[in-house]
C-alpha positions as a Python dict, from the first residue, in 0.01 Angstrom:
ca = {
    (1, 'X'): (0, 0, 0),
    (2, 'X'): (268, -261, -70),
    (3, 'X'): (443, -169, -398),
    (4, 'X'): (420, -506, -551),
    (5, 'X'): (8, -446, -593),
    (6, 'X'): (111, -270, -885),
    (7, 'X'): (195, -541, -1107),
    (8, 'X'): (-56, -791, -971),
    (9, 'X'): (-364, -504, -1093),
    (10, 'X'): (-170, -528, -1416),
    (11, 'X'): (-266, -902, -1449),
    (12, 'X'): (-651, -793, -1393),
    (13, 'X'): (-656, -542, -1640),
    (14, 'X'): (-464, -741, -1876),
    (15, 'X'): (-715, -1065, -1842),
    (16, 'X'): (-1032, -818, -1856),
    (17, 'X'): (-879, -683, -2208),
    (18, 'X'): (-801, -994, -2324),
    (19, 'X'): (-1128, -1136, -2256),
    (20, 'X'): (-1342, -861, -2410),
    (21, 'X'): (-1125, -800, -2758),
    (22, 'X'): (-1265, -1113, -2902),
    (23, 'X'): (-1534, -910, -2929),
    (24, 'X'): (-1457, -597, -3122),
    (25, 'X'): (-1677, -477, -3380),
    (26, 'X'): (-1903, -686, -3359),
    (27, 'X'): (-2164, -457, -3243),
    (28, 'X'): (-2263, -666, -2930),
    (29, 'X'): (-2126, -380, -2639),
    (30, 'X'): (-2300, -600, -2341),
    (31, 'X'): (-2115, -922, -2444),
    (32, 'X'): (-1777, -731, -2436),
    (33, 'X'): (-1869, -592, -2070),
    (34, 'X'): (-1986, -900, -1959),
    (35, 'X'): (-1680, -1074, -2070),
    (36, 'X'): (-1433, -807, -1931),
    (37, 'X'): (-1645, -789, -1559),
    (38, 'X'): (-1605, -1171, -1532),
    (39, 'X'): (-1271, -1203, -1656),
    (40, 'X'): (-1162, -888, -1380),
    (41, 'X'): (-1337, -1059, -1096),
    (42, 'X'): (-1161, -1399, -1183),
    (43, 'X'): (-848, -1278, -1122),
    (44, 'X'): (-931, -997, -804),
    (45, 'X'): (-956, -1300, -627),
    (46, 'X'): (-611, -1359, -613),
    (47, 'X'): (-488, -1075, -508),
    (48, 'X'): (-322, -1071, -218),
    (49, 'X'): (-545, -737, -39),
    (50, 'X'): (-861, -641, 125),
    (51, 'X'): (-1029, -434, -144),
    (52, 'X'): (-1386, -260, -169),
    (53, 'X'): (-1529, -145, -495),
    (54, 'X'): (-1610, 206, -420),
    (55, 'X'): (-1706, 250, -785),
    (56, 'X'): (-1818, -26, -1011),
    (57, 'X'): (-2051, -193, -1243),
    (58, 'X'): (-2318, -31, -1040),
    (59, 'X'): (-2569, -94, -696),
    (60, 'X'): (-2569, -462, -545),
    (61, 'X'): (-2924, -541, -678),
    (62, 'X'): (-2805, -398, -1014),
    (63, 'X'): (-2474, -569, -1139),
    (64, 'X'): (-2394, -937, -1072),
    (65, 'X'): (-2067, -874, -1015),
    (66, 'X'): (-1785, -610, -938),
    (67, 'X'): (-2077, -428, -724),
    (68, 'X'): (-2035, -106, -510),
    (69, 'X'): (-1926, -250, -183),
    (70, 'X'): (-1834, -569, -277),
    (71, 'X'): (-1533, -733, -189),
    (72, 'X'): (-1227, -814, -405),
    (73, 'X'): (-904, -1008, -331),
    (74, 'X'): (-788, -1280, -114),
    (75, 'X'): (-857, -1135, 234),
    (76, 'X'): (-500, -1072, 253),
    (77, 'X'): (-257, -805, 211),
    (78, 'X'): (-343, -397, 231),
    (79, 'X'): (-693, -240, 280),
    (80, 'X'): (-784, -36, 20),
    (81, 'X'): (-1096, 93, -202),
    (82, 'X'): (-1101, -5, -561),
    (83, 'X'): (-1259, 185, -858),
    (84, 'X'): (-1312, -20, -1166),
    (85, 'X'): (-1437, 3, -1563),
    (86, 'X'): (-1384, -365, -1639),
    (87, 'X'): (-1438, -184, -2019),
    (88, 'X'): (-1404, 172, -2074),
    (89, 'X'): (-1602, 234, -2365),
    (90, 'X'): (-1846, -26, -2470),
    (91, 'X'): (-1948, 149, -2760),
    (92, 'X'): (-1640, 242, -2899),
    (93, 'X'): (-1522, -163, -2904),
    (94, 'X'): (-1869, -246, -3024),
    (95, 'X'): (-1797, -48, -3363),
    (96, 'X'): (-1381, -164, -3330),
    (97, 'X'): (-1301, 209, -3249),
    (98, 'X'): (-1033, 350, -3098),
    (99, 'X'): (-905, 378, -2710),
    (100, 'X'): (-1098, 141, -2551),
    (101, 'X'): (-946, -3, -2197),
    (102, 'X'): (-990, -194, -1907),
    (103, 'X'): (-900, 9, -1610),
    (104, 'X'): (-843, -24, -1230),
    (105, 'X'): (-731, 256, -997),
    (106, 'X'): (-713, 165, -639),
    (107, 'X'): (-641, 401, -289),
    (108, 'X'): (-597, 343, 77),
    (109, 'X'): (-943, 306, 226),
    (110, 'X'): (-1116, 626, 266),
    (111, 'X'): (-922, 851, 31),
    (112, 'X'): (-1128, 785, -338),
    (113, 'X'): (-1460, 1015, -326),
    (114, 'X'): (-1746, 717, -349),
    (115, 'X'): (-1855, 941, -683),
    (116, 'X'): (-2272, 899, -802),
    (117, 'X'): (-2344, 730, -1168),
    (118, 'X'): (-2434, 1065, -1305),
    (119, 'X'): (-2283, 1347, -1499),
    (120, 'X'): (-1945, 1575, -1399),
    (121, 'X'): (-1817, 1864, -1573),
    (122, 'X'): (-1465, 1821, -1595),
    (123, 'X'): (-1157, 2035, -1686),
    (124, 'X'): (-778, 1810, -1756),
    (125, 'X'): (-430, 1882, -1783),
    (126, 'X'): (-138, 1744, -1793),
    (127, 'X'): (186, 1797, -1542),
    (128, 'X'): (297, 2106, -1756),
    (129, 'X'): (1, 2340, -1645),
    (130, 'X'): (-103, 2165, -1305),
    (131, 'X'): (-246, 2522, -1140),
    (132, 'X'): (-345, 2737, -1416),
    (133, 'X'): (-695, 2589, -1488),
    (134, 'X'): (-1058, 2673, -1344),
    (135, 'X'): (-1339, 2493, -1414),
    (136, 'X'): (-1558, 2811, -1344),
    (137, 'X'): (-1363, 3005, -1533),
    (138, 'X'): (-1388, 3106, -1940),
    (139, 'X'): (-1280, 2859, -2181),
    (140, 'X'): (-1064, 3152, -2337),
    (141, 'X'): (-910, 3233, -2028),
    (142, 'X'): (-831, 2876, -1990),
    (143, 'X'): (-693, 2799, -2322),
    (144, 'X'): (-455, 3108, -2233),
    (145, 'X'): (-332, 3016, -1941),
    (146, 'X'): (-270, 2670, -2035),
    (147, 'X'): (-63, 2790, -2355),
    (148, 'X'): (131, 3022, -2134),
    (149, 'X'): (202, 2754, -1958),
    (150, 'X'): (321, 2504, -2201),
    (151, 'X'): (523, 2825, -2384),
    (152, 'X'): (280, 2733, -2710),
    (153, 'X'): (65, 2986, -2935),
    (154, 'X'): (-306, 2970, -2869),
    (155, 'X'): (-360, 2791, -3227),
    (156, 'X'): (-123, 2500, -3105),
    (157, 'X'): (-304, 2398, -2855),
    (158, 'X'): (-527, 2071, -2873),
    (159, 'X'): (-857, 2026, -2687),
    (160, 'X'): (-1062, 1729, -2662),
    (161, 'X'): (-1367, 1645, -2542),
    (162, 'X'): (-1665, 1441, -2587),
    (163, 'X'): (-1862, 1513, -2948),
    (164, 'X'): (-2189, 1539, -2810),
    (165, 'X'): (-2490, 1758, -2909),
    (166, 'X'): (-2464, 1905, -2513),
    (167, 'X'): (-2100, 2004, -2588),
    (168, 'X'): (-2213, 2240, -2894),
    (169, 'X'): (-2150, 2549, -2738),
    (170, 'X'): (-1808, 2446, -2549),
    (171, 'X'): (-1668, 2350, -2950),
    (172, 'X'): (-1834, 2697, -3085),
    (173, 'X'): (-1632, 2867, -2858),
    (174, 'X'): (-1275, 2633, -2877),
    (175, 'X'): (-1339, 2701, -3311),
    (176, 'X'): (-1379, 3036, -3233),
    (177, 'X'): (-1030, 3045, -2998),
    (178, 'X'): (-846, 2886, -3266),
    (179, 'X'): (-720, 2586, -3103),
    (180, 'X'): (-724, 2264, -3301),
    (181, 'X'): (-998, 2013, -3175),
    (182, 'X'): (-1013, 1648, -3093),
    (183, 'X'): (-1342, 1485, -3077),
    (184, 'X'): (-1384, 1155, -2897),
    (185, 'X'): (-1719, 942, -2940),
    (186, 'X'): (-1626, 767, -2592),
    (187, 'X'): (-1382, 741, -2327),
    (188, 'X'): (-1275, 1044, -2132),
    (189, 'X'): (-1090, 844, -1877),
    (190, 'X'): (-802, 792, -2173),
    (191, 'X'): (-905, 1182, -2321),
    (192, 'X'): (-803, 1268, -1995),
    (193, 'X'): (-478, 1071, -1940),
    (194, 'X'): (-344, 1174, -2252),
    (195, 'X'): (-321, 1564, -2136),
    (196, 'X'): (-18, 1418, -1931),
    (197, 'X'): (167, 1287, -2258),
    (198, 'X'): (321, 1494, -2516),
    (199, 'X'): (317, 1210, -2767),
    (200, 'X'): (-59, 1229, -2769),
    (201, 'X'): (-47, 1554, -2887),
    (202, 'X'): (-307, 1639, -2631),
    (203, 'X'): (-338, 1954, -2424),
    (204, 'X'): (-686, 2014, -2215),
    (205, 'X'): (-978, 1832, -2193),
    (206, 'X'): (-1308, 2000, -2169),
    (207, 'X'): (-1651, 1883, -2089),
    (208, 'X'): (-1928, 1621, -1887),
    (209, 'X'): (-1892, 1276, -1843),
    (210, 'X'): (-1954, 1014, -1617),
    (211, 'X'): (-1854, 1105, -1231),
    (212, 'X'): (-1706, 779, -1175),
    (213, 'X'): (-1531, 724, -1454),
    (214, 'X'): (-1379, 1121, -1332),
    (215, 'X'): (-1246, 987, -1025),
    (216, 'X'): (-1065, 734, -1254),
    (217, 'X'): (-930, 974, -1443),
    (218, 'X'): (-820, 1191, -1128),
    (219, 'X'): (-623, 865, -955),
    (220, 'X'): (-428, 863, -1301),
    (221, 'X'): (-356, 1220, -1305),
    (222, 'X'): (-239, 1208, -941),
    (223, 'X'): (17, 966, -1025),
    (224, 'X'): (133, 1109, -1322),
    (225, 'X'): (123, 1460, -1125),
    (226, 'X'): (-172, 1629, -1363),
    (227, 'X'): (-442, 1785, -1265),
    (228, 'X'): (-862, 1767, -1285),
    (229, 'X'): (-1152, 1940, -1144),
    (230, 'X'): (-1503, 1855, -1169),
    (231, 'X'): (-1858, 1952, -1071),
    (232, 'X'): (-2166, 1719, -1020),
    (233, 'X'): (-2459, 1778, -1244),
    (234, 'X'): (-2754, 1629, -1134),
    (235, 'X'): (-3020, 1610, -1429),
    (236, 'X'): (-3308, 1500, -1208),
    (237, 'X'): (-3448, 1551, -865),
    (238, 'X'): (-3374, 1206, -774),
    (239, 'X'): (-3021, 1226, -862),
    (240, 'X'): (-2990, 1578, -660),
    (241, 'X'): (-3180, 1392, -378),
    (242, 'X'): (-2826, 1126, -435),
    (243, 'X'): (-2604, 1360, -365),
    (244, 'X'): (-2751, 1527, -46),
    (245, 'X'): (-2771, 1187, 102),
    (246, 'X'): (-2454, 1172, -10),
    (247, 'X'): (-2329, 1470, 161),
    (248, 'X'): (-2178, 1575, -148),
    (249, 'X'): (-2235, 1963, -264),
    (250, 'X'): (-2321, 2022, -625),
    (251, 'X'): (-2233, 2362, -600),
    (252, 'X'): (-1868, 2288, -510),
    (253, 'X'): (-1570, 2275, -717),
    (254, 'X'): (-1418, 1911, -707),
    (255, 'X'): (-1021, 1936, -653),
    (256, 'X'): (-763, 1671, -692),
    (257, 'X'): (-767, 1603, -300),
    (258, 'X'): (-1133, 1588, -332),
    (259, 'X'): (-1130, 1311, -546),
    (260, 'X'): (-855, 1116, -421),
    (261, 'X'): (-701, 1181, -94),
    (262, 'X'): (-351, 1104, 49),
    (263, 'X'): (8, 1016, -104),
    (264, 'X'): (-68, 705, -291),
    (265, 'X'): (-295, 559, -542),
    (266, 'X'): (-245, 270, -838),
    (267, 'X'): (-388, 331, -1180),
    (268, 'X'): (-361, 48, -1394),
    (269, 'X'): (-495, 22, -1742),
    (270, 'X'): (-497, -264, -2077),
    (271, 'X'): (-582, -150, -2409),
    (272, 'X'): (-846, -340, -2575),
    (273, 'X'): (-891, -91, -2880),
    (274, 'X'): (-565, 72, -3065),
    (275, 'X'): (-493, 457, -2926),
    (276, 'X'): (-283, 705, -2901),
    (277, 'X'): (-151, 603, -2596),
    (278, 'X'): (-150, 177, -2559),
    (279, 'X'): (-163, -53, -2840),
    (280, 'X'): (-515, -264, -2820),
    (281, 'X'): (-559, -677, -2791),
    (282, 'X'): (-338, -879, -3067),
    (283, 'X'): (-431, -1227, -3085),
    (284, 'X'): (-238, -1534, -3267),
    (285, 'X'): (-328, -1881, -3297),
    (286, 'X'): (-259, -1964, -2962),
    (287, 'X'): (-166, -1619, -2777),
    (288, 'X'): (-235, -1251, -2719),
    (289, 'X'): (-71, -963, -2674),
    (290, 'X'): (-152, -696, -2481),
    (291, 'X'): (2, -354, -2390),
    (292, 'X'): (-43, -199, -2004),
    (293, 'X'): (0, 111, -1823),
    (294, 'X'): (60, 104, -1470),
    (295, 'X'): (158, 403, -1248),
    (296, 'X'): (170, 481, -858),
    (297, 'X'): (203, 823, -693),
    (298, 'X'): (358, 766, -403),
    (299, 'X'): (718, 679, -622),
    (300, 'X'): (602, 888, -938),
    (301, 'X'): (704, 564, -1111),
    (302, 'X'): (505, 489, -1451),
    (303, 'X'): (563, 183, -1663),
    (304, 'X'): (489, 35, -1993),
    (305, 'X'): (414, -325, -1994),
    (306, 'X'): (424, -557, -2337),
    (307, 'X'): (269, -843, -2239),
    (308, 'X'): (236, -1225, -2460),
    (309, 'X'): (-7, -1471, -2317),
    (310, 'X'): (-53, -1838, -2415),
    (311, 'X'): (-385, -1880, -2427),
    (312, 'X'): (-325, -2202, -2448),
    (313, 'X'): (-166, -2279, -2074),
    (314, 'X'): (-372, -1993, -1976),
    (315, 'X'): (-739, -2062, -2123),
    (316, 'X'): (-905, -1870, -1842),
    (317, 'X'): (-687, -1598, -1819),
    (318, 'X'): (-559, -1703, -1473),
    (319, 'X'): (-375, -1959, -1301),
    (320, 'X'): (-402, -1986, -911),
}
């Protein structure tokens, strides 16, 4: 991939932030998607490569745009495969909470694992304790190893994960370790991420989310040299039926390579919502600010983008 794709993803995830802050808190979550999705496909198409979303908005007949398998960008450029979350936590902008994104993470065709809209069990951490971790083993034994490996006591340690009722018995047993807890309402693409920065104050992430929104999360931790691993869950027979047609094994223990194969990858991400990593949508009379995360692994390079926009010479977010 050429290196310059970095910065042009940054001007999708910017416009799909942009376009979906106007409507924070105000409790209408499909609006906000809507707004992001069309905003994001706007300005794919001027992206100089030959992209296919491998994970998206959902099945052709489903989404009206941003579709797995469609095409994105100019016809020009690199071939690659494209994950997208136009808005990373619908619900949590709906009620004007915190760490919504838009986010984009994008491989050389053939190395991002074409992941099913269903549950994963996931375990993250940052660079510090890449190789300590398994996702089939304890959370105690966990929790120890990654403390040994950041050179912290047990009751330092920070966990986060999703606050929901199916998560009950994971957040028994982190109270009963000692660690200190972070419960999110939504996003564990960003709960994830922030393992890999000490200014979060974030350690490990436990729990099940969405599978695609995993394979987000693993692209960002490959550039920033962290480290997940996941395992399918199926909750129906249809969705086991998926995955066998999918070749995929539920049984097996998803590893970085599994999810995202090869030396390079892009992640690029907007906030929409304040968090504890990028500063959410700021608008003015007649501009917005915005704050970006871009990183690629192939250089290890990660940078922080401030962005102003006049909304004004700019009313659709793009100029061709």
């Amino acid at each position: 991939m050429e290196r310059s794709l970095s910065m042009e993803l940054v001007r999708v995830t910017e416009a799909a932030a942009l376009a979906s802050a106007r409507w924070m808190g105000r409790g209408k979550k499909d609006e906000a998607d809507d707004a992001a999705t069309s905003a994001m496909r706007d300005v794919f198409d001027t992206i100089p490569m030959k992209g296919t979303v491998v994970i998206g908005e959902g099945e052709m007949d489903e989404a009206p745009m941003l579709y797995i398998g469609e095409k994105l960008g100019n016809g020009y450029g690199p071939r690659v495969d494209v994950a997208v979350d136009p808005l990373e936590g619908t619900n949590i902008l709906a009620t004007g909470g915190w760490n919504a994104l838009a986010v984009i993470a994008v491989a050389d065709h053939g190395n991002m694992l074409h992941a099913p809209d269903m549950y994963m069990d996931k375990i993250a951490v940052g660079p510090d304790a890449v190789g300590c971790i398994d996702i089939n083993a304890p959370i105690i034994e966990n929790l120890r190893a990654v403390a040994k490996a950041k050179n912290k006591d047990i009751e330092d340690i920070v966990a986060t994960i999703l606050n929901r009722e199916r998560h009950q018995g994971i957040i028994s047993e982190l109270r009963e370790a000692g660690v200190r807890i972070k419960l999110i309402n939504d996003g564990d693409v960003a709960g994830a991420i922030n393992t890999a920065f000490d200014h979060t104050g974030v350690d490990i992430l436990f729990g099940s989310g969405g599978a695609p929104e995993g394979v987000l999360a693993a692209v960002a931790l490959k550039c920033l040299g962290g480290e997940i691993q996941g395992k399918l869950l199926p909750q129906n027979d249809q969705e086991l039926e998926r995955c066998v047609n999918m070749g995929l094994d539920v049984n097996k223990v998803l590893l970085m390579e599994d999810l995202v194969k090869g030396e390079d990858a892009i992640f690029a991400a907007t906030g929409v919502t304040d968090g504890e990593l990028l500063k959410g949508v700021q608008f003015k009379a007649s501009s917005g600010t915005t704050q970006s995360l871009v990183m690629r692994a192939k250089s290890g390079t990660v940078r922080f983008i401030d962005g102003q926009h006049s909304l004004k010479k700019k009313p659709n977010l793009v100029i061709r």
